[in-house]
N, C-alpha and C positions, 0 to 999 in steps of 0.2 A: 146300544151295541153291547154295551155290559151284560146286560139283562141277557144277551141270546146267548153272549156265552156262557153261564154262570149255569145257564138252562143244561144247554149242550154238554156241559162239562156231567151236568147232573143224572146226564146218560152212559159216563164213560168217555166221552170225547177227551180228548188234550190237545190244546194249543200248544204251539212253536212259534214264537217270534223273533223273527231277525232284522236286523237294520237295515237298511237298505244300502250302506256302507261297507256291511258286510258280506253282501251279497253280490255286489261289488266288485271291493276287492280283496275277500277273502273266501271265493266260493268253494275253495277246496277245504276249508276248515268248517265251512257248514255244513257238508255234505259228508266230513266224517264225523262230524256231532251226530249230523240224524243217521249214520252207519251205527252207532254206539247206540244210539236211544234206541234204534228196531233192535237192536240185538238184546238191550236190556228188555224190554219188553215181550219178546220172543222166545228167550231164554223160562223153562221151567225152573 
């Protein structure tokens, strides 16, 4: 499974990983991580 990400990543990809704990019960605090990550990303 390494192997396919390390591939993927080697195209540009990025993984996000979250717990399953937090997803949970913290799902309002994931979903403004990945608010943050598109904007950083988005942002010139």
């Amino acid at each position: 499974m390494k192997k396919r990400q390390e591939i993927l990543e080697g195209i540009g990809l990025k993984f996000i990983r979250f717990t399953d704990s937090d997803v949970r019960n913290n799902v309002e605090g994931v979903v403004k991580y990945l608010e943050v990550l598109i904007e950083e990303m988005t942002t010139p």
